[in-house]
C-alpha positions as CSV (number, residue, x, y, z in Angstrom):
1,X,0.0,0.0,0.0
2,X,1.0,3.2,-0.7
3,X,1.3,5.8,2.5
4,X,0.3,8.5,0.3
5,X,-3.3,7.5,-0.9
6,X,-5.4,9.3,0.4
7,X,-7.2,5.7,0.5
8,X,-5.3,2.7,-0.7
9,X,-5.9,0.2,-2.7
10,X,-8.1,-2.7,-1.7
11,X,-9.8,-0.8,1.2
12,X,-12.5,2.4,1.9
13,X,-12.9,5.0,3.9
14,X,-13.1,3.6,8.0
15,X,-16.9,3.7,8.8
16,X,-17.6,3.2,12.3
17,X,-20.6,1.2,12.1
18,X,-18.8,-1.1,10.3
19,X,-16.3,-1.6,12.5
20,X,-18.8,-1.9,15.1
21,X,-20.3,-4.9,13.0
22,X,-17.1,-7.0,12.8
23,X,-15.7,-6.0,9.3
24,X,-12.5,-6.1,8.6
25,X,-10.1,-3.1,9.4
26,X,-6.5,-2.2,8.4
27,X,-4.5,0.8,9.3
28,X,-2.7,2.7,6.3
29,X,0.0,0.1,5.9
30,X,-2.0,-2.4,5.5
31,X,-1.9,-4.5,9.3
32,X,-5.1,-6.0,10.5
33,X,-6.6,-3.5,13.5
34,X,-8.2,-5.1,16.4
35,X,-10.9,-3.2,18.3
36,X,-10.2,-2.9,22.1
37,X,-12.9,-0.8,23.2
38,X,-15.7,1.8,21.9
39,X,-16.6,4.6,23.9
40,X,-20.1,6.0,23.5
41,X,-19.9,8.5,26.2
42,X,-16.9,8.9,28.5
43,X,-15.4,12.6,28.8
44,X,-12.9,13.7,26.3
45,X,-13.0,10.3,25.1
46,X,-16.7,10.2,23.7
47,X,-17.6,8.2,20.5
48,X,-13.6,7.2,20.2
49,X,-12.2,3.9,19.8
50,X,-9.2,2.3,21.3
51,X,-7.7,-0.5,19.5
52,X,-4.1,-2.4,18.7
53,X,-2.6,-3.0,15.5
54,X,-1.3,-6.9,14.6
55,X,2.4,-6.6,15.7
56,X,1.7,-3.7,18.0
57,X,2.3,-4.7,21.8
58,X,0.3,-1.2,23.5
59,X,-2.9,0.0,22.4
60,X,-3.6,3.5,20.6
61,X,-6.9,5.8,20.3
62,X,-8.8,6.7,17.5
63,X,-11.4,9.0,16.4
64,X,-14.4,8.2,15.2
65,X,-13.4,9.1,11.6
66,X,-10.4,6.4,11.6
67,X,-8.2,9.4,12.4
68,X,-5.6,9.0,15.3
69,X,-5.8,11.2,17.9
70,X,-2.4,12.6,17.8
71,X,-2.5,13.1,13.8
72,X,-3.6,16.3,12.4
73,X,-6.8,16.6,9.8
74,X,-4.2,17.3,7.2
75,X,-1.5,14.9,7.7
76,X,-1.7,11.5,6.7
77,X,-0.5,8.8,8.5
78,X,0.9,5.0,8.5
79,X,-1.8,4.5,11.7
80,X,-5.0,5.9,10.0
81,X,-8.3,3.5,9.3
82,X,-9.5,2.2,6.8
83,X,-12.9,-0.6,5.9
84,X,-10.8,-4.1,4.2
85,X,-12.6,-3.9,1.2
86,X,-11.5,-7.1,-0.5
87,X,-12.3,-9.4,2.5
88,X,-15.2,-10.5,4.4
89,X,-15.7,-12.0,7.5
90,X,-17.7,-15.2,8.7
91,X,-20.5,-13.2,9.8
92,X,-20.7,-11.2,6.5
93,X,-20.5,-14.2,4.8
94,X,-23.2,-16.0,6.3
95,X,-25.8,-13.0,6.4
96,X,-24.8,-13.2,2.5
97,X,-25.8,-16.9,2.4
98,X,-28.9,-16.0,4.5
99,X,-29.9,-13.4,1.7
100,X,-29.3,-15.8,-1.2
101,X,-31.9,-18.7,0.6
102,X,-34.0,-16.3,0.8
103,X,-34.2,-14.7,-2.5
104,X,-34.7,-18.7,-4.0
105,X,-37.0,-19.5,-1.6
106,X,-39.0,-16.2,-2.6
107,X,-38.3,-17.6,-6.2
108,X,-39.3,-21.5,-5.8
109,X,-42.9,-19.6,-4.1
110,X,-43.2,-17.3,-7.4
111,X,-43.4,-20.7,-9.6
């Protein structure tokens, strides 16, 4: 992956909810993130995320737009978020599965 796009290859923009959901999550360069915890509402820490990065032995902070917390708006960095694009999990794949049952059972009862 390139450092200096502005979204790399083979991932989007971090989305929260997703994360939430189980999807897959990468930093910048590329390593698998791991959520930690999710604060909805706890002081300065309010709807921000603390997680640790595959390799990583401490834990960081994140915003709620993928941003770190030390990391300016501007500046890009190796520890921003991003959504895996090109992967999906168990539970993605099975709520796929569910959703194709469904639309041939809906099919077989049209006949």
């Amino acid at each position: 992956m390139n450092p200096n796009d502005p979204v790399p290859v083979g991932t989007r923009p971090f989305n929260p909810e997703e994360a939430l959901m189980g999807y897959p999550v990468v930093t910048r360069a590329g390593k698998p993130w791991f959520l930690v915890t999710h604060f909805r509402a706890f002081g300065s820490f309010k709807g921000s995320f603390t997680g640790r990065v595959e390799g990583e032995n401490s834990t960081r902070s994140w915003q709620l737009n993928g941003r770190p917390f030390e990391q300016s708006e501007k500046q890009l960095s190796m520890w921003d978020l991003f959504i895996a694009a090109d992967q999906e999990t168990e539970l993605q794949t099975l709520a796929r599965r569910v959703r194709e049952l469904e639309a041939e059972l809906m099919e077989r009862e049209a006949a």
